[in-house]
C-alpha positions as CSV (number, residue, x, y, z in Angstrom):
1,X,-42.5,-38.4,-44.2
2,X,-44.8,-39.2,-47.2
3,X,-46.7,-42.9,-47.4
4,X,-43.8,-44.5,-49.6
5,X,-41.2,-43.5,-47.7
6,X,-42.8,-45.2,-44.6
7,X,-43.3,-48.7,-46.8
8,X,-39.9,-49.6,-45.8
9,X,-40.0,-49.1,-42.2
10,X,-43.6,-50.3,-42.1
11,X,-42.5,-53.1,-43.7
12,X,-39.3,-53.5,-41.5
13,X,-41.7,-53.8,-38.4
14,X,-43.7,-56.3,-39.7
15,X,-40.8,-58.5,-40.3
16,X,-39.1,-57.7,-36.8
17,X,-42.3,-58.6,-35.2
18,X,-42.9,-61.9,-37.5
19,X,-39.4,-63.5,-36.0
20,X,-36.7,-62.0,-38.7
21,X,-33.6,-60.1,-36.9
22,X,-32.2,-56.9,-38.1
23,X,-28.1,-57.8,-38.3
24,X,-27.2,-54.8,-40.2
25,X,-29.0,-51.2,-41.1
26,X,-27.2,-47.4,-42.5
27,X,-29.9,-45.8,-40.6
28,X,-32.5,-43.4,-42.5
29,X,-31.4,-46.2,-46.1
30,X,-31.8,-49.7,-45.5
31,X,-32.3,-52.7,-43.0
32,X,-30.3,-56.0,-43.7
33,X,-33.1,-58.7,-42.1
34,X,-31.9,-62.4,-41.2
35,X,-34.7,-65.2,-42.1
36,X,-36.5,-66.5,-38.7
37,X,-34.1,-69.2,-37.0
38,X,-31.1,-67.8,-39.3
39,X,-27.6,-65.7,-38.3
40,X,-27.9,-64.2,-41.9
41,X,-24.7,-66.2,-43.0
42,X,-27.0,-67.9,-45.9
43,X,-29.0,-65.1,-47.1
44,X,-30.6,-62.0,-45.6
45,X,-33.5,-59.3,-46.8
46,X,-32.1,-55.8,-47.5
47,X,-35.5,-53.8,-47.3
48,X,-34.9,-50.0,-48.4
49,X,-36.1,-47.5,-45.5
50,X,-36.0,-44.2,-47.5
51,X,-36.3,-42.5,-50.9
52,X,-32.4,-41.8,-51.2
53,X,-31.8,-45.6,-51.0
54,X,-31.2,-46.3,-55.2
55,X,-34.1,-47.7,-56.7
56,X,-36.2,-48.0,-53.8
57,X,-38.9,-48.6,-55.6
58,X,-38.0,-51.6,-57.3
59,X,-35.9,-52.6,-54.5
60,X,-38.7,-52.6,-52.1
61,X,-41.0,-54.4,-55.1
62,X,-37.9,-57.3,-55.1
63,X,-38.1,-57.9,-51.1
64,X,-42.0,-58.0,-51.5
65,X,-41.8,-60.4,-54.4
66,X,-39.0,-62.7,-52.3
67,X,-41.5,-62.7,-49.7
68,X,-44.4,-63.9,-51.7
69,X,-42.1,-66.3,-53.5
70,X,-41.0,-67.6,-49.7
71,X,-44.8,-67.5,-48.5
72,X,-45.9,-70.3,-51.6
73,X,-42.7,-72.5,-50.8
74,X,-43.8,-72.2,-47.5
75,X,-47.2,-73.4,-48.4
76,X,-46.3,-76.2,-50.2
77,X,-43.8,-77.4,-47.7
78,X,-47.0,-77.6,-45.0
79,X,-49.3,-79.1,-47.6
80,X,-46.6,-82.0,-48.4
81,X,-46.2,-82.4,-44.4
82,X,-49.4,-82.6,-44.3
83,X,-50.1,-85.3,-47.0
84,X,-46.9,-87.2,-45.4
85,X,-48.7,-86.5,-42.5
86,X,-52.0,-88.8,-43.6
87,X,-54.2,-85.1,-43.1
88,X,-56.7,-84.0,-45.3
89,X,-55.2,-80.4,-46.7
């Protein structure tokens, strides 16, 4: 299994092992990933887990960017608790 082909799965585990839920997978093609706290019923992450998935690539390039995107919101969500909070950020 070449480098890219493990980005998926590699990513997959990091996810698992950060609090998300796998609630759906077509093993050897994709993992469907609930947020932390969530049943998936408002949104889930499809991460691609091999090369025959379609666009994996770009697909795996869209859950990486939804991820940074989630990690700023996140981010500012602490710094505004924090401020609310009276604590120097």
């Amino acid at each position: 299994m070449s480098e890219v082909e493990n980005d998926g799965e590699r990513l997959v585990a990091a996810l698992t092992t950060a609090g998300f839920t796998v609630v759906g997978q077509r093993t050897g093609l994709y993992a469907r990933l609930a947020w932390p706290g969530r049943d998936g019923r408002d949104g889930t992450l499809v991460v691609p887990v091999g090369v025959e998935y379609a666009d994996y690539r770009e697909s795996l390039a869209e859950v990486m960017g939804e991820l940074e995107y989630a990690a700023r919101r996140g981010e500012a969500a602490r710094k505004a608790l924090n401020l609310f909070d009276g604590e120097a950020s």
